[in-house]
C-alpha positions as CSV (number, residue, x, y, z in Angstrom):
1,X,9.3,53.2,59.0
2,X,7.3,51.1,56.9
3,X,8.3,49.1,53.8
4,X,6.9,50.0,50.5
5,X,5.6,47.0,48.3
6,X,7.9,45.3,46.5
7,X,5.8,45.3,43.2
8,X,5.7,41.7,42.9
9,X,2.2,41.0,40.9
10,X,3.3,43.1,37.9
11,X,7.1,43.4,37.8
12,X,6.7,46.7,36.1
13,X,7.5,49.4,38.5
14,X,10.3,49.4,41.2
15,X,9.5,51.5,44.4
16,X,10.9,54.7,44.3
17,X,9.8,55.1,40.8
18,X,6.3,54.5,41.7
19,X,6.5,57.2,44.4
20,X,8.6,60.1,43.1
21,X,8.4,59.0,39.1
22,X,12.3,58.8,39.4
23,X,14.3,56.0,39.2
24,X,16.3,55.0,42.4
25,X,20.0,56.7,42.6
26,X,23.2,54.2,42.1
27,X,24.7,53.6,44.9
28,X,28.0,55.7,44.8
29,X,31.1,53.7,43.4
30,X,34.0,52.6,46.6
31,X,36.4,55.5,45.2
32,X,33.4,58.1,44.7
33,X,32.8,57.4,48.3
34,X,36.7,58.0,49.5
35,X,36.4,61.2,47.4
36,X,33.8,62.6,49.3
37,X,34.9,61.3,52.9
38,X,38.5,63.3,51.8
39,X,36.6,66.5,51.3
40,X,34.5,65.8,54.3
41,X,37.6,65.4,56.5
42,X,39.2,68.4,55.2
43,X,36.0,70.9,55.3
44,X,35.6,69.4,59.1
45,X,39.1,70.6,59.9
46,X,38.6,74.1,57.9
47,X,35.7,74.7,59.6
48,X,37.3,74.1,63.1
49,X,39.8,76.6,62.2
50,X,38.1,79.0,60.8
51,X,34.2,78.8,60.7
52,X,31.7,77.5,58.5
53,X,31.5,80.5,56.4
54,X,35.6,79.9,56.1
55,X,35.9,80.2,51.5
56,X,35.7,77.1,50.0
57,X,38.8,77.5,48.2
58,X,40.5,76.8,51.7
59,X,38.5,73.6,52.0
60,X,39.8,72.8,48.3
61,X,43.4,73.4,49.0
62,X,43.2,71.3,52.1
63,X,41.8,68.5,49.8
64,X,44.0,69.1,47.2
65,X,42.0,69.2,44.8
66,X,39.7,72.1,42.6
67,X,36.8,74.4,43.9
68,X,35.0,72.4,41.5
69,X,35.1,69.5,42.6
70,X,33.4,70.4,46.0
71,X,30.5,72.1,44.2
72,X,30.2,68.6,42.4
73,X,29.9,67.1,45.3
74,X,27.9,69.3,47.8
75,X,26.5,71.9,45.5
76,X,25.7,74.8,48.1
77,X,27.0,75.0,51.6
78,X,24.3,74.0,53.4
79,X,25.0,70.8,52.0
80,X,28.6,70.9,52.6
81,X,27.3,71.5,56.5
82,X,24.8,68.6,56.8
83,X,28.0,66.3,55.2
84,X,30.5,67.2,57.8
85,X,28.2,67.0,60.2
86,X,26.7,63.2,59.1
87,X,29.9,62.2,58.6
88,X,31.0,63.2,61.8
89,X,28.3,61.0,63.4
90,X,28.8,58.3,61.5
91,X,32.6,57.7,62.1
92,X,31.5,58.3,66.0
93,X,29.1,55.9,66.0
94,X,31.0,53.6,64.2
95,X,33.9,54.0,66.4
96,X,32.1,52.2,69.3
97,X,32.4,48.7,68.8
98,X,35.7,49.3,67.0
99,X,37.1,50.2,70.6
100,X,35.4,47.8,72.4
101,X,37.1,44.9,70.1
102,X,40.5,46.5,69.9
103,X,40.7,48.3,73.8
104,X,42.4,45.9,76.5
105,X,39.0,46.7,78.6
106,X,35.7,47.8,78.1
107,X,36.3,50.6,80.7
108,X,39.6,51.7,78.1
109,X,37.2,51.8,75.0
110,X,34.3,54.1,76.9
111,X,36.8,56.4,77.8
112,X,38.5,56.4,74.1
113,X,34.9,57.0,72.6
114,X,34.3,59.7,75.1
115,X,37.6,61.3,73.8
116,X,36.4,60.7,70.3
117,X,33.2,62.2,71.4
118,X,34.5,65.6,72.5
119,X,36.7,65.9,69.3
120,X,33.4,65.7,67.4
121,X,31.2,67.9,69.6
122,X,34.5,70.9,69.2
123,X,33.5,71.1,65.9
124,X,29.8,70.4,66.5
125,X,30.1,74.0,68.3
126,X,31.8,75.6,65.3
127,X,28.7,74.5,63.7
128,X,26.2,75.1,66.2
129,X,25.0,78.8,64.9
130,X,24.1,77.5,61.4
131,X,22.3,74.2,62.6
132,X,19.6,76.4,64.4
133,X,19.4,78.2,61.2
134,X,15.7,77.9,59.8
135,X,17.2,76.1,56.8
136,X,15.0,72.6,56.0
137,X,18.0,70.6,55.7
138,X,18.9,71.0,59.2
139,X,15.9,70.2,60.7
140,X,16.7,66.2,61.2
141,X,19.9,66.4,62.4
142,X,19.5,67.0,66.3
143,X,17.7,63.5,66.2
144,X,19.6,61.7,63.9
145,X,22.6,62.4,66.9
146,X,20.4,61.2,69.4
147,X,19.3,57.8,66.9
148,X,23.0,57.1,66.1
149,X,24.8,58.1,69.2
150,X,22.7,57.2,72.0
151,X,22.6,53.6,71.4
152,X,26.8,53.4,70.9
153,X,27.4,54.7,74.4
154,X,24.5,52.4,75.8
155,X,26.4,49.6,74.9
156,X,30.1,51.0,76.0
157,X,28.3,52.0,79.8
158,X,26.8,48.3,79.4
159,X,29.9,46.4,78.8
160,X,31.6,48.6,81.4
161,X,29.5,47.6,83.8
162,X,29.0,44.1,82.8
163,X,32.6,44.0,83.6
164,X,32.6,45.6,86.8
165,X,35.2,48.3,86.1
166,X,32.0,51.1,87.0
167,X,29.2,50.8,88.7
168,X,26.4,53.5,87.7
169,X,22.9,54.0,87.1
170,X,23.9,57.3,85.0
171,X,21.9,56.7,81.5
172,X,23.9,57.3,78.1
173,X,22.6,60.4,77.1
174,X,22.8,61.9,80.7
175,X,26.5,61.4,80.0
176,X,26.6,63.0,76.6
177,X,24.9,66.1,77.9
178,X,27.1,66.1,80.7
179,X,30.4,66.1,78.5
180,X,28.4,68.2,76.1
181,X,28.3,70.8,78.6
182,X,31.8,70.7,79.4
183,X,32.5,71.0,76.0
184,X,30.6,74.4,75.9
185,X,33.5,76.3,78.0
186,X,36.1,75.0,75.1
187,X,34.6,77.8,72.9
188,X,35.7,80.4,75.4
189,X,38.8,82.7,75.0
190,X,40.1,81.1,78.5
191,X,43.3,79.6,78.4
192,X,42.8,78.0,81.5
193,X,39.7,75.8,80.7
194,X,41.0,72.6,79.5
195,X,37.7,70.6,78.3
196,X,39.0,66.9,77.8
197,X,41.0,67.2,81.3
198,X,37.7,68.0,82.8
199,X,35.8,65.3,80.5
200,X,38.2,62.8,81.9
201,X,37.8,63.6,86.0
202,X,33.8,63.0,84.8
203,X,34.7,59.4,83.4
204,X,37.2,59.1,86.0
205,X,34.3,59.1,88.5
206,X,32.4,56.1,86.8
207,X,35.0,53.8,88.1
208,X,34.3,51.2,90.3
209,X,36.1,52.0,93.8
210,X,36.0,48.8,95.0
């Protein structure tokens, strides 16, 4: 992506009000930003119960707090969808070298991540109808995954390996479809398909045998 001048010369215009006539948005105060992540959190959970058409008064009471306040902050629900789902990425991605600092091996924080992983592609699924909606907002959000996601588990597989606890050629984003897939069966009535058991025979296998 290419930088925009800084508009040194004349010191009368600042970027983005030179392209859109707007001046830039303040970046959101530190409690603004818990407020949201709290209604992100809870509409994640409402939605993995019951839908993303579940009312917004449900998301509201699992926030405690007004209907108001979540049309304040995500005015239609569209926007209340992309949110969830950013967020959801975000606190995955971020997650990587969390684990990888805190887990007693690098094999220990792939698996927790893949764990982590499936938790977020459960509710990805109760999302999945809307997101191939024809709605503009949506269109990004398949490769913003990839551009977040991708890289994370690169590193986890890399440090893995580095260590010698696996010993695989299998790319990051084979692996992600893979558990992706497995995933898939958790949306069934079935009682019997258990998706993170079979999710963690598939990491199992990385291991290093010797």
């Amino acid at each position: 992506m290419s930088r925009l001048s800084s508009g040194e010369g004349n010191g009368t215009v600042k970027d983005s009000e030179a392209v859109t006539g707007k001046a830039a948005p303040r970046p959101k105060r530190a409690d603004a930003r818990r407020n949201e992540e709290t209604l992100l959190d809870a509409a994640a959970a409402v939605f993995v119960r019951s839908g993303v058409e579940a009312p917004v008064r449900d998301i509201a009471a699992e926030a405690g707090v007004g209907t108001a306040t979540i049309y304040r902050h995500f005015p239609t629900r569209a926007d209340l969808i992309i949110g969830v789902y950013r967020h959801q990425v975000e606190a995955c991605a971020e997650a990587g070298p969390a684990l990888l600092t805190s887990s007693p091996t690098p094999y220990a924080a792939l698996a927790g991540w893949i764990d982590l992983f499936v938790d977020f592609l459960v509710t990805k699924h109760g999302l999945a109808a809307v997101l191939q909606s024809d709605n503009a907002g949506f269109e990004t959000l398949h490769a913003y995954f990839l551009d977040r996601l991708v890289p994370v588990c690169t590193g986890l597989l890399a440090a893995a390996t580095a260590s010698g606890e696996i010993h695989t050629d299998v790319e990051a984003y084979a692996l992600m479809r893979g558990v992706g897939n497995l995933c898939i069966g958790a949306e069934t009535p079935n009682p019997d398909y258990d998706a993170r058991q079979l999710v963690r025979i598939l990491i199992a296998g990385l291991r290093a045998t010797g």
